[in-house]
N, CA, C, O and CB atoms as a CASP TS submission, in Angstrom:
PFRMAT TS
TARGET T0000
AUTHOR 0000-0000-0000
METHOD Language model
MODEL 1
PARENT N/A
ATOM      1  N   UNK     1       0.845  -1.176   0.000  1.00  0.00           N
ATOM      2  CA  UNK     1       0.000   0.000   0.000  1.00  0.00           C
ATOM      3  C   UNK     1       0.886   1.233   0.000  1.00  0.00           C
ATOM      4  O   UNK     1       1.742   1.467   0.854  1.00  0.00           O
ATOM      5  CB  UNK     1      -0.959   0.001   1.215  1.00  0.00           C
ATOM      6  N   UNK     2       0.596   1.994  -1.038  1.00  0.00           N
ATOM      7  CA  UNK     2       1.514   3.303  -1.051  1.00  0.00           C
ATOM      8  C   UNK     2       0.589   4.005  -0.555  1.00  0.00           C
ATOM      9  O   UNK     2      -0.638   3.931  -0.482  1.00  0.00           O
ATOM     10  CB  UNK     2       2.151   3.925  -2.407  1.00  0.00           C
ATOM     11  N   UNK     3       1.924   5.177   0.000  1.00  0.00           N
ATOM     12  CA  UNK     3       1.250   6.270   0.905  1.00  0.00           C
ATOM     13  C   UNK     3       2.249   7.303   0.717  1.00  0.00           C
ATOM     14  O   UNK     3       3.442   7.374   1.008  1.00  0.00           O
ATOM     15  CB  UNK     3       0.990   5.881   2.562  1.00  0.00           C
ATOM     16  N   UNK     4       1.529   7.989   0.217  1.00  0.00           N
ATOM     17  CA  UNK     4       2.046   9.842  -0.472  1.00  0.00           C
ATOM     18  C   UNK     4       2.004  10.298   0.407  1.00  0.00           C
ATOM     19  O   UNK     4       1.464   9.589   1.257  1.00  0.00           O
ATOM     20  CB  UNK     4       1.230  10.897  -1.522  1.00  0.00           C
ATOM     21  N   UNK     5       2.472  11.700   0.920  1.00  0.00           N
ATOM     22  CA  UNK     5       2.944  12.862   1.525  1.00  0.00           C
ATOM     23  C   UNK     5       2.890  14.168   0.802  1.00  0.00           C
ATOM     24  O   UNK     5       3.973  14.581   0.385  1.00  0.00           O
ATOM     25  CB  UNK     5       4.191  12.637   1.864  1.00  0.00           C
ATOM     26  N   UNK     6       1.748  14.947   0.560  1.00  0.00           N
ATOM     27  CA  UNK     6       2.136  16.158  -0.159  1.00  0.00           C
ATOM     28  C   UNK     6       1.763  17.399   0.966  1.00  0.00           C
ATOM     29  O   UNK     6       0.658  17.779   1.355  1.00  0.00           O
ATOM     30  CB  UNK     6       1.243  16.274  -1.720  1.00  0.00           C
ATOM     31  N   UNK     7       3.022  17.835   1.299  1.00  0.00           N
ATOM     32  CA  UNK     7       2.860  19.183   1.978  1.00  0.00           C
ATOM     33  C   UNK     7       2.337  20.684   0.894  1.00  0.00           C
ATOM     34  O   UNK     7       3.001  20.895  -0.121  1.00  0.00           O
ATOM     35  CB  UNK     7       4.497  19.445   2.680  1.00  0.00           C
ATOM     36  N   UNK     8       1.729  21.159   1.067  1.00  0.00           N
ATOM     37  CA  UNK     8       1.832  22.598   0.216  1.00  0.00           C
ATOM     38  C   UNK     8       0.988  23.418   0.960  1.00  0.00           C
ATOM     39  O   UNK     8       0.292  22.955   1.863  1.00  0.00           O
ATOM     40  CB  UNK     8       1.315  22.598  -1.427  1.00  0.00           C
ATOM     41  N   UNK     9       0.991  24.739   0.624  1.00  0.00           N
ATOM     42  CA  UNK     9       0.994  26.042   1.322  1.00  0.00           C
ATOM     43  C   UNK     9      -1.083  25.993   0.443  1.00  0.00           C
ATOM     44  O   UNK     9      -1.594  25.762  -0.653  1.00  0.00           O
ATOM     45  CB  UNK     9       2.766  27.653   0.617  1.00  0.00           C
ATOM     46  N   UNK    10      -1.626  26.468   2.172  1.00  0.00           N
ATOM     47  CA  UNK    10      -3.015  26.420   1.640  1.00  0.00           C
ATOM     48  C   UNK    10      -3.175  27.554   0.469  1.00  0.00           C
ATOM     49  O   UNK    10      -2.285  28.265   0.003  1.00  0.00           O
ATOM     50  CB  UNK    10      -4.101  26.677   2.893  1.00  0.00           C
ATOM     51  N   UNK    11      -4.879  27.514   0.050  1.00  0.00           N
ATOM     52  CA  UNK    11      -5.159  28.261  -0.912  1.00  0.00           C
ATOM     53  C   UNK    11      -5.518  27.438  -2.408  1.00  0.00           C
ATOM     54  O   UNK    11      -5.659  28.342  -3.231  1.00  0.00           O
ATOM     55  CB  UNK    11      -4.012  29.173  -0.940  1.00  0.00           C
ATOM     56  N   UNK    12      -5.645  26.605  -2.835  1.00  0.00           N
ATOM     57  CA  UNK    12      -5.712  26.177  -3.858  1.00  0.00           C
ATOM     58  C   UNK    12      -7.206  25.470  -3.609  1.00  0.00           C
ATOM     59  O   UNK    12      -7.466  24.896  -2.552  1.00  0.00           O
ATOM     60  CB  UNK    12      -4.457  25.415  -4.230  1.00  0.00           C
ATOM     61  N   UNK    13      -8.239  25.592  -4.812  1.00  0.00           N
ATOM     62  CA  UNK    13      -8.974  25.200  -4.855  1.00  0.00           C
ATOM     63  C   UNK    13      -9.351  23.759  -4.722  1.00  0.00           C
ATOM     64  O   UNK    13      -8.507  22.864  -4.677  1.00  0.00           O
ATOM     65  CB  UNK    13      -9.121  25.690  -5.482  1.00  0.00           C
ATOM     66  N   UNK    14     -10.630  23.562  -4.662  1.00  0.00           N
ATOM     67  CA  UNK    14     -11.108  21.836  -4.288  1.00  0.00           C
ATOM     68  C   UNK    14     -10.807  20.967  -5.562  1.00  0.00           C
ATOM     69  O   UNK    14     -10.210  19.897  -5.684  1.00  0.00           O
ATOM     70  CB  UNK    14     -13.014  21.615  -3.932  1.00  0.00           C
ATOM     71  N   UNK    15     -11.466  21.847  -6.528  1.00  0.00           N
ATOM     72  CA  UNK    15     -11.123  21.192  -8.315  1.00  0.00           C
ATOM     73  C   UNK    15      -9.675  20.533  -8.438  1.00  0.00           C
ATOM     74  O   UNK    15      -9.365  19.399  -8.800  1.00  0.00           O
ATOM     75  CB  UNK    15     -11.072  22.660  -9.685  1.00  0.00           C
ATOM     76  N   UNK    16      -8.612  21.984  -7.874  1.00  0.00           N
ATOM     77  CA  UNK    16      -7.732  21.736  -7.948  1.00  0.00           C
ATOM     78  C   UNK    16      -6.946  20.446  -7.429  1.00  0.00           C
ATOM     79  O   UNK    16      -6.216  19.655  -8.025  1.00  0.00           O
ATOM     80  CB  UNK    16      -7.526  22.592  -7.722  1.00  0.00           C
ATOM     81  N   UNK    17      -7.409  20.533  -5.956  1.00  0.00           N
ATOM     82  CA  UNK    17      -6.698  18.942  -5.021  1.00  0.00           C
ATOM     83  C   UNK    17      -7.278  17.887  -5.841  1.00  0.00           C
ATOM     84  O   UNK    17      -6.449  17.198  -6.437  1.00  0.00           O
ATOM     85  CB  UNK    17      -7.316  18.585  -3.070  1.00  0.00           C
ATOM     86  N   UNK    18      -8.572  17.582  -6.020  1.00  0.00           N
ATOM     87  CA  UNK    18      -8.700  16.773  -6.675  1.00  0.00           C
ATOM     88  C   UNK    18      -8.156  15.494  -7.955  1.00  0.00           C
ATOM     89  O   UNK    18      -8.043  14.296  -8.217  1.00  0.00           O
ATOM     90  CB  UNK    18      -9.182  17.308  -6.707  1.00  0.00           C
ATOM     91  N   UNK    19      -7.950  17.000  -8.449  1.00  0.00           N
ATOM     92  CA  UNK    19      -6.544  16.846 -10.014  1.00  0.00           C
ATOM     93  C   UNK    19      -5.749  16.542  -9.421  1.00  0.00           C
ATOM     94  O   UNK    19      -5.016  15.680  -9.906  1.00  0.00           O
ATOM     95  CB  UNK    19      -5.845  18.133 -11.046  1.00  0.00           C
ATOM     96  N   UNK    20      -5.397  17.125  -7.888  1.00  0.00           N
ATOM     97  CA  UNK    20      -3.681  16.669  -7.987  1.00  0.00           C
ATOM     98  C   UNK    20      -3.443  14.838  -7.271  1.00  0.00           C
ATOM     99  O   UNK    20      -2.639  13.927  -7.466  1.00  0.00           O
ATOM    100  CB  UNK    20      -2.538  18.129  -6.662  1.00  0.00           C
ATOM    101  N   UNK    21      -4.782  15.075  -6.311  1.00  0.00           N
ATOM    102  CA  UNK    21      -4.711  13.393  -6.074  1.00  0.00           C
ATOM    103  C   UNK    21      -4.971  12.275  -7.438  1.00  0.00           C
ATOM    104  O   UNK    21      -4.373  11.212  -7.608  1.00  0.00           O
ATOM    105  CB  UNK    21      -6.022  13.022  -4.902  1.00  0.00           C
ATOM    106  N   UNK    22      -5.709  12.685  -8.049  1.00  0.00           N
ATOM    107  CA  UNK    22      -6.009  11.579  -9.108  1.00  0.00           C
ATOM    108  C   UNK    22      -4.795  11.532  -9.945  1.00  0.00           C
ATOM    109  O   UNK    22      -4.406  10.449 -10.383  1.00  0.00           O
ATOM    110  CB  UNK    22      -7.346  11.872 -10.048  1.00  0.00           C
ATOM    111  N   UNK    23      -4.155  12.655 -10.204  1.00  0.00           N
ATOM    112  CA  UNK    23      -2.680  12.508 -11.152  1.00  0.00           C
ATOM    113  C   UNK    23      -1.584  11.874 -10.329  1.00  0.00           C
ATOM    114  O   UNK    23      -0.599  11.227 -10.685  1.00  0.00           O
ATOM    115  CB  UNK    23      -2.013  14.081 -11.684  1.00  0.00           C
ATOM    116  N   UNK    24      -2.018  12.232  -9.126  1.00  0.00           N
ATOM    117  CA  UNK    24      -1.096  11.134  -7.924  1.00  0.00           C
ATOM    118  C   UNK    24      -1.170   9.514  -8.056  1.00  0.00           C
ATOM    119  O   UNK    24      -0.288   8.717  -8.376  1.00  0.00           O
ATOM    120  CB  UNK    24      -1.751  11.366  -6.253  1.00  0.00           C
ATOM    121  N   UNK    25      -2.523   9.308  -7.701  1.00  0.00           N
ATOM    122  CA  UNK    25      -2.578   8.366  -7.791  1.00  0.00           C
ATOM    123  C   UNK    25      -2.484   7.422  -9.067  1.00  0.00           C
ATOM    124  O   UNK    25      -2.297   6.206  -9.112  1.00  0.00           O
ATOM    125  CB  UNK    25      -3.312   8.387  -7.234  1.00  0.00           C
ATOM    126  N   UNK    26      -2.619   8.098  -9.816  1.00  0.00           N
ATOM    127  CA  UNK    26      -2.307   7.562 -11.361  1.00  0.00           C
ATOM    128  C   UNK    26      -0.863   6.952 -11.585  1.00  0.00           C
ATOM    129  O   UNK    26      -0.410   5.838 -11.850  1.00  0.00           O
ATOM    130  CB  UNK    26      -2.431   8.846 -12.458  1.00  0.00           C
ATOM    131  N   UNK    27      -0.296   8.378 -11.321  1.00  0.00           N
ATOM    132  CA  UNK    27       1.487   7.875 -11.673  1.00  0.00           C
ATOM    133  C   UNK    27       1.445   6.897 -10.486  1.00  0.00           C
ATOM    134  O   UNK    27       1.452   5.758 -10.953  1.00  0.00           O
ATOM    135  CB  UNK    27       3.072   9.344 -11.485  1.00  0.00           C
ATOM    136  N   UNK    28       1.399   6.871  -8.999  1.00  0.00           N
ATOM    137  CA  UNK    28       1.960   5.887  -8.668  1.00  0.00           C
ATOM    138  C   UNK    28       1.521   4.580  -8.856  1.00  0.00           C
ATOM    139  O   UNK    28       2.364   3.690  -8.969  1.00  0.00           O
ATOM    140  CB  UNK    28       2.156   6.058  -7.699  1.00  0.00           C
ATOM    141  N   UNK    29      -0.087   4.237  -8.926  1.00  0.00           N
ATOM    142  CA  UNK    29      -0.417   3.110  -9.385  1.00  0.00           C
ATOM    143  C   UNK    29       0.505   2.309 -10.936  1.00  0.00           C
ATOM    144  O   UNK    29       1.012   1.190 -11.011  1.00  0.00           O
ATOM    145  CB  UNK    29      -1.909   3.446  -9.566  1.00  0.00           C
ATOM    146  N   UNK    30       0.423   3.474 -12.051  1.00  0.00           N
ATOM    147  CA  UNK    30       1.764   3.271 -12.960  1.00  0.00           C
ATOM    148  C   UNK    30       2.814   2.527 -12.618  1.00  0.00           C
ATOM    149  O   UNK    30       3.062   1.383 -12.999  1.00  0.00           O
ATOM    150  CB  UNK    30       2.392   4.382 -13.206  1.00  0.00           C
ATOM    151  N   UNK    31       3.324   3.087 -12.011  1.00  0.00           N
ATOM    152  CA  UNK    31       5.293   3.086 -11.643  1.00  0.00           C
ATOM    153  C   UNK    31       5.157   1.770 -10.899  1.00  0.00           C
ATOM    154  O   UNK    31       5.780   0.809 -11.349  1.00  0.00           O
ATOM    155  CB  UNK    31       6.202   4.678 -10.326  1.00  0.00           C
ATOM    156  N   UNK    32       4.208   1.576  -9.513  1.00  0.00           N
ATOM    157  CA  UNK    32       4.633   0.353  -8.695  1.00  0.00           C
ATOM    158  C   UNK    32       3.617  -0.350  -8.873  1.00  0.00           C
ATOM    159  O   UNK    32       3.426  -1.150  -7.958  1.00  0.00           O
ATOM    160  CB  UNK    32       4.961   0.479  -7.236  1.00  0.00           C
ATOM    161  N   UNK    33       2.635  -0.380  -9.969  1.00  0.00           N
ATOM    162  CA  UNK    33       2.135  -2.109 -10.142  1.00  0.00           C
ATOM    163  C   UNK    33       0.337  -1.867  -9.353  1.00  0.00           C
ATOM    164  O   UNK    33      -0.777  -2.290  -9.660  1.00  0.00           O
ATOM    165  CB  UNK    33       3.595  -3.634  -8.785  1.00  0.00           C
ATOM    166  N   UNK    34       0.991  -0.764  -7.985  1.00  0.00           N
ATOM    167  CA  UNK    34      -0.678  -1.154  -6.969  1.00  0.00           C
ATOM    168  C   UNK    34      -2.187  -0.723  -7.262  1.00  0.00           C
ATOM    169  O   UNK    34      -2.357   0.449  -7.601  1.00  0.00           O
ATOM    170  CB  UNK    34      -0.622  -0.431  -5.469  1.00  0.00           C
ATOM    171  N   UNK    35      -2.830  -1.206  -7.204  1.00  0.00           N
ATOM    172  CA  UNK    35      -4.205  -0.454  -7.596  1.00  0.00           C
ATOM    173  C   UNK    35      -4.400   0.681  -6.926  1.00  0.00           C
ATOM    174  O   UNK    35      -4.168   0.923  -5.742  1.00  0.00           O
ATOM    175  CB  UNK    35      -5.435  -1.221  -7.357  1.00  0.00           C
ATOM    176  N   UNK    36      -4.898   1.448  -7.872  1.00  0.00           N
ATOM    177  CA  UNK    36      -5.340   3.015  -7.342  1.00  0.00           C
ATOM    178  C   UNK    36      -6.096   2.928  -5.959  1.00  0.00           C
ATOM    179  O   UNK    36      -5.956   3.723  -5.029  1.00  0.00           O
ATOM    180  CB  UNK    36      -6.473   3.830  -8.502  1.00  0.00           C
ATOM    181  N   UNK    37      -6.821   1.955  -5.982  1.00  0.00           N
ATOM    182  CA  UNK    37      -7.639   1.733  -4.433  1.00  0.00           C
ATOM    183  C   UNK    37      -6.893   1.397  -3.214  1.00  0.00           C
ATOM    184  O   UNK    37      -7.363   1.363  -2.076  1.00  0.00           O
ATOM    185  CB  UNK    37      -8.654   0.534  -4.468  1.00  0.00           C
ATOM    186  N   UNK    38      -5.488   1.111  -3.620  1.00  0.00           N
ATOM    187  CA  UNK    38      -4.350   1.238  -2.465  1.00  0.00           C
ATOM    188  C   UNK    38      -3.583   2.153  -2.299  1.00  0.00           C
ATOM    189  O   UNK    38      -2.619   2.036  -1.542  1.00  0.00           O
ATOM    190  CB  UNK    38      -3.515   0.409  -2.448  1.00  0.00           C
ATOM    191  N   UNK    39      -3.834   3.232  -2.953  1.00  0.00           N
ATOM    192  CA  UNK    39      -2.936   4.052  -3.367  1.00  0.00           C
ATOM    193  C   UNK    39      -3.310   5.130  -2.474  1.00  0.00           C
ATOM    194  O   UNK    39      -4.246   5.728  -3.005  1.00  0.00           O
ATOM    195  CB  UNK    39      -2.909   4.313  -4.827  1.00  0.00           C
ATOM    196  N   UNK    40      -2.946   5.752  -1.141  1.00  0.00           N
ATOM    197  CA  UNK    40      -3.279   6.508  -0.413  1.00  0.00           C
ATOM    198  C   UNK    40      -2.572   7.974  -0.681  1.00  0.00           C
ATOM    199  O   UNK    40      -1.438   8.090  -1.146  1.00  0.00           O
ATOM    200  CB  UNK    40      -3.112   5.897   0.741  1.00  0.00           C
ATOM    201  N   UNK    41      -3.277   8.880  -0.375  1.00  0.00           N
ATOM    202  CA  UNK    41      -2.573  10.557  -0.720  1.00  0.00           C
ATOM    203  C   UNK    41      -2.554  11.230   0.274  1.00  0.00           C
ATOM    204  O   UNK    41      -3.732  11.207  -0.083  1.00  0.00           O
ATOM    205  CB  UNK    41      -3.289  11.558  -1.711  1.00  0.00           C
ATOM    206  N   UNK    42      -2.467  11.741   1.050  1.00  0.00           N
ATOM    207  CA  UNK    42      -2.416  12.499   2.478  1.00  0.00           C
ATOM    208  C   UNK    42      -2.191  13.970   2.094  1.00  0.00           C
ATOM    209  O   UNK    42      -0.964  14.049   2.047  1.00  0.00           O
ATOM    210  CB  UNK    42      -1.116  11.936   3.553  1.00  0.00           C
ATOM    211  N   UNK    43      -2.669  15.117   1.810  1.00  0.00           N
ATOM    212  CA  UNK    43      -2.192  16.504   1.495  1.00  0.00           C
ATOM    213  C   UNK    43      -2.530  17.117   3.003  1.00  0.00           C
ATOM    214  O   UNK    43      -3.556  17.004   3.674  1.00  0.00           O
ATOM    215  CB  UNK    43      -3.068  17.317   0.058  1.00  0.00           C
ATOM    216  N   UNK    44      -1.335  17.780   3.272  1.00  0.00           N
ATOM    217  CA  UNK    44      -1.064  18.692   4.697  1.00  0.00           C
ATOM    218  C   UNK    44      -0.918  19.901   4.039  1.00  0.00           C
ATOM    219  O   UNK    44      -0.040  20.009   3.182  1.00  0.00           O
ATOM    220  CB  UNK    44       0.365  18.332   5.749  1.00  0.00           C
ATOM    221  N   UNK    45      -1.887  21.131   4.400  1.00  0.00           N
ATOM    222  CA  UNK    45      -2.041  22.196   4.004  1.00  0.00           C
ATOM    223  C   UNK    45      -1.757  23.633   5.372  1.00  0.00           C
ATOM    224  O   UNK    45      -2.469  23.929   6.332  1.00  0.00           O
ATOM    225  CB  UNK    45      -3.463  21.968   3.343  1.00  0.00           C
ATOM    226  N   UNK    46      -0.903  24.026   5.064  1.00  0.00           N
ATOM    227  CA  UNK    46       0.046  24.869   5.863  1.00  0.00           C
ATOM    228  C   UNK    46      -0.264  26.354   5.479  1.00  0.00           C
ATOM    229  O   UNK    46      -0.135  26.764   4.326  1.00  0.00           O
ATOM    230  CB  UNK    46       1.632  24.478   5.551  1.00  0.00           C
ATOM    231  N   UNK    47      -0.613  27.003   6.354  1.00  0.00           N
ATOM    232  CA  UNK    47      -1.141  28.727   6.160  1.00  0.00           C
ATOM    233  C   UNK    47       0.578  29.241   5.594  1.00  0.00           C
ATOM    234  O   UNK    47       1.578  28.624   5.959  1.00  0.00           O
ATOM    235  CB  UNK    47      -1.860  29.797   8.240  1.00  0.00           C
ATOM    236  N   UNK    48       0.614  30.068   4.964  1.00  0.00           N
ATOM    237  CA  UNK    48       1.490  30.962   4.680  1.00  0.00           C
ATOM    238  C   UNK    48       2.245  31.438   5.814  1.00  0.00           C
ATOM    239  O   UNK    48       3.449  31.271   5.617  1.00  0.00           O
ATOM    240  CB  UNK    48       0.910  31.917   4.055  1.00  0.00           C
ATOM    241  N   UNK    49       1.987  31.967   6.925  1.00  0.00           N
ATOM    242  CA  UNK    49       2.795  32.027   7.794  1.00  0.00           C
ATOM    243  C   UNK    49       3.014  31.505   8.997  1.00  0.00           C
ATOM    244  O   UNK    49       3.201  31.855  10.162  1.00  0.00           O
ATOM    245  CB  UNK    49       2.830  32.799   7.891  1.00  0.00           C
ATOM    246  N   UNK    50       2.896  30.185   8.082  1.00  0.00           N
ATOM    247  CA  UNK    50       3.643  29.143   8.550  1.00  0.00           C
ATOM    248  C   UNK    50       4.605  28.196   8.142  1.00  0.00           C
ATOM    249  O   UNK    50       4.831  27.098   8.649  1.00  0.00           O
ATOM    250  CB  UNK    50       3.040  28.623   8.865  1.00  0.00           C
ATOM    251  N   UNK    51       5.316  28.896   6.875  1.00  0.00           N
ATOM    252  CA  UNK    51       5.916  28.094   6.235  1.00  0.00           C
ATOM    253  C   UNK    51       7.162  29.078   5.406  1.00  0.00           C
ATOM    254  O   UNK    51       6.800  29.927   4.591  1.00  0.00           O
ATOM    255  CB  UNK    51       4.828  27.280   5.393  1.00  0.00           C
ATOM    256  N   UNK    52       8.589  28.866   5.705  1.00  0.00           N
ATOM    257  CA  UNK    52       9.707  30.192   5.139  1.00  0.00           C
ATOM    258  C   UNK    52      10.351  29.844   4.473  1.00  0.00           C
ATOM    259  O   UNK    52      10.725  28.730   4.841  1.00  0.00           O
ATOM    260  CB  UNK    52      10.623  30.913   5.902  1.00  0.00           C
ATOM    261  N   UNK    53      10.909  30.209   3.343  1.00  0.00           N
ATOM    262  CA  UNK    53      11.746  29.926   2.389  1.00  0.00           C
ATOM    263  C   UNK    53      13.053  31.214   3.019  1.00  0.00           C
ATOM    264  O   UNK    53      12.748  32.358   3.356  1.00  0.00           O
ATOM    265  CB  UNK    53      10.902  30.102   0.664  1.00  0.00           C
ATOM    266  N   UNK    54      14.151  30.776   3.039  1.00  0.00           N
ATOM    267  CA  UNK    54      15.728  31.394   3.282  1.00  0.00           C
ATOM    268  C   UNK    54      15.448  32.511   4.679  1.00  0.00           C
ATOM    269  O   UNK    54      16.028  33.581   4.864  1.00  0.00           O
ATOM    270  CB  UNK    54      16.431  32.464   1.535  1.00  0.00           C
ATOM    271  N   UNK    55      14.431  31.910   5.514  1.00  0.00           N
ATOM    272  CA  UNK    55      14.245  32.562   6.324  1.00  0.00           C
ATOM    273  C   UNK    55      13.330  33.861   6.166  1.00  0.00           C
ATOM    274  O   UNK    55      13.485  34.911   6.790  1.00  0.00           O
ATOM    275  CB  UNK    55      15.307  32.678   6.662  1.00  0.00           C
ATOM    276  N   UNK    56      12.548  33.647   5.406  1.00  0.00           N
ATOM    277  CA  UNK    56      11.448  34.796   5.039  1.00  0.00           C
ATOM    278  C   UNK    56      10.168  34.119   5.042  1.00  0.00           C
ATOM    279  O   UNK    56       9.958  33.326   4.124  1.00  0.00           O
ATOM    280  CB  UNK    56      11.659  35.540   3.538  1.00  0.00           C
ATOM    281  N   UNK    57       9.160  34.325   6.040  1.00  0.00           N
ATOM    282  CA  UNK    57       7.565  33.688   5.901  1.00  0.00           C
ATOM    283  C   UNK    57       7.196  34.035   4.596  1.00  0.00           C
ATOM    284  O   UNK    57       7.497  35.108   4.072  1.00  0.00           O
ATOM    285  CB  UNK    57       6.345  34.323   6.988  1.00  0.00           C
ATOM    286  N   UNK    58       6.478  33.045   4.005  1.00  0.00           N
ATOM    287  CA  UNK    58       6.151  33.232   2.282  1.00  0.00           C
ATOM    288  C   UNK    58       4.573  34.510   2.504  1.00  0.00           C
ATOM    289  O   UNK    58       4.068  35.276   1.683  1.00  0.00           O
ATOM    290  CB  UNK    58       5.511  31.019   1.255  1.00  0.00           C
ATOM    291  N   UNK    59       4.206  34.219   4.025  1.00  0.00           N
ATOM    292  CA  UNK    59       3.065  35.771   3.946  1.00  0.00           C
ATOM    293  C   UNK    59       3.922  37.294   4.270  1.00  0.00           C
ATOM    294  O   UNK    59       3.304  38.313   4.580  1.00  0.00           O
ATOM    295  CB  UNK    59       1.591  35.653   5.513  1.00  0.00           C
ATOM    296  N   UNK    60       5.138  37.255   4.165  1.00  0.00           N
ATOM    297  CA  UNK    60       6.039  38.454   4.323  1.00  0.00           C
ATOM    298  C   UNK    60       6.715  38.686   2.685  1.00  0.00           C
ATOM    299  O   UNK    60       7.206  39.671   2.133  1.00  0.00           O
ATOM    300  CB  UNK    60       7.353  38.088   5.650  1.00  0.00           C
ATOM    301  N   UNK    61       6.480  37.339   2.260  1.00  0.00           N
ATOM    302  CA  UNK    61       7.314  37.678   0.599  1.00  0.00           C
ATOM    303  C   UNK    61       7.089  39.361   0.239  1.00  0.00           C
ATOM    304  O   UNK    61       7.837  40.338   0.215  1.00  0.00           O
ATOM    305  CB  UNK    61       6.352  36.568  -1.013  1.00  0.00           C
ATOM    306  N   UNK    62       5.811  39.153   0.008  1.00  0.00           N
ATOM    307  CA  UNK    62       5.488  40.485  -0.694  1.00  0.00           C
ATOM    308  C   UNK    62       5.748  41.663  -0.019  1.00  0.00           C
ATOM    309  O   UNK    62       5.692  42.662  -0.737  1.00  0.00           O
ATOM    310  CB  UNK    62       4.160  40.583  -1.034  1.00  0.00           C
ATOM    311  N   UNK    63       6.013  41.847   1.136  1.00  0.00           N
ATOM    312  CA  UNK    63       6.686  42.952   1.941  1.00  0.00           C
ATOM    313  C   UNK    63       8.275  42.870   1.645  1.00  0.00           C
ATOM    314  O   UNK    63       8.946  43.852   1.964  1.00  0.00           O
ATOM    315  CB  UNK    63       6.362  42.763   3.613  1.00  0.00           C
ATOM    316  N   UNK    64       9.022  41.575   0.956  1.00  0.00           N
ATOM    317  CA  UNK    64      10.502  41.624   0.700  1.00  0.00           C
ATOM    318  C   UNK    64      10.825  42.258  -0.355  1.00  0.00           C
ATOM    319  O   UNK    64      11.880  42.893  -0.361  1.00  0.00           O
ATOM    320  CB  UNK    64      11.103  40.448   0.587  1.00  0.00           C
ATOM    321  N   UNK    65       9.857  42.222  -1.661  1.00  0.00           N
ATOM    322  CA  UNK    65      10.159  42.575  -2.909  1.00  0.00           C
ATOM    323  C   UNK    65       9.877  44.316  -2.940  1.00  0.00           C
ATOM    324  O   UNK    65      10.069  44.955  -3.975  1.00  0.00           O
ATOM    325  CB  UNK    65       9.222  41.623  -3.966  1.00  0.00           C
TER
END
């Protein structure tokens, strides 16, 4: 049974997750053989400031530029 991990920064629509689990689960059912019905996706969705790239909160970006 595979089991994905996708962290990303909230905000993206429902349509959107959707697409991204089914293209998930696609390639990995592909690559390792398992049926899509084993194929688990887990998305952890993280507020903006809560999450920093080189030490800058990505909800401060736009105050860097």
């Amino acid at each position: 049974m595979p089991i994905v991990h996708i962290d990303l920064i909230a905000g993206r629509s429902q349509a959107q997750l959707k697409s991204l689990v089914k293209d998930v689960t696609d390639a990995v059912s592909k690559n390792t053989g398992a049926p899509a019905e084993h194929v688990h996706v887990i998305l952890s969705e993280m507020q903006k400031n809560r999450y920093s790239v080189g030490g800058v909160l990505k909800s401060d970006e736009a105050d860097q530029k």
